[in-house]
Each structure stands twice: as C-alpha cells, then as structure tokens.
N, C-alpha and C positions, 0 to 999 in steps of 0.2 A: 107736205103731209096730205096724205088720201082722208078725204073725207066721203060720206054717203053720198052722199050729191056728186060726187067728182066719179067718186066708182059708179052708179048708176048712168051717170052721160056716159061715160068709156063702153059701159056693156051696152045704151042705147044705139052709140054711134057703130059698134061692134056688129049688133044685129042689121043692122042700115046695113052694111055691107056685104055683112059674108053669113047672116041668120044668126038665131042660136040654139044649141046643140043641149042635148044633157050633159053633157060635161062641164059646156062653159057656165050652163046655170050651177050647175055643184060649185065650181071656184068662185062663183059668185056669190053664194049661201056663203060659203069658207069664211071669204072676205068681208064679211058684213057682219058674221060671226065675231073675228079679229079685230073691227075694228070698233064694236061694239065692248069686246073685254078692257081694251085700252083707253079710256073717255081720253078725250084732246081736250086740251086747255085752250078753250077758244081766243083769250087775249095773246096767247104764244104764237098760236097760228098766223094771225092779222100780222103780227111785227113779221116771222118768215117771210110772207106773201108779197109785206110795203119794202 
C-alpha cells in the first residue's frame, strides 16, 4: 500500500533523475489527494509489509 512517505521518495527520487515538471507535480497533488480520502489502517499495513 502507498503511503505519503513512500509517494514522496518516489517523486524525490523522480526529480534526482529526470526533474520535475508541472505535470508530474499535478499527479502528485492527485495522489495525495487520494490517499488522503482513503485513511490506511496502520496495523493492516505492518502485517502486509512483515
């Protein structure tokens, strides 16, 4: 499951390579947006991950 943290490195490591664009910030808003509507169930997460 994406969390803030994990999207955030992805678009850090994103910009490291190749910048970024207004676009990719827009999918970025989107996404954070998205994953902001749907809260995680933090103890569900941890069993997926172990």
């Amino acid at each position: 499951m994406m969390t803030e943290e994990k999207l955030y490195k992805r678009l850090m490591d994103h910009k490291d390579k190749y910048g970024v664009t207004q676009e990719v910030m827009q999918h970025y808003k989107w996404a954070l947006e998205v994953l902001r509507k749907f809260p995680i169930d933090r103890n569900n997460l941890q069993e997926e991950e172990n």
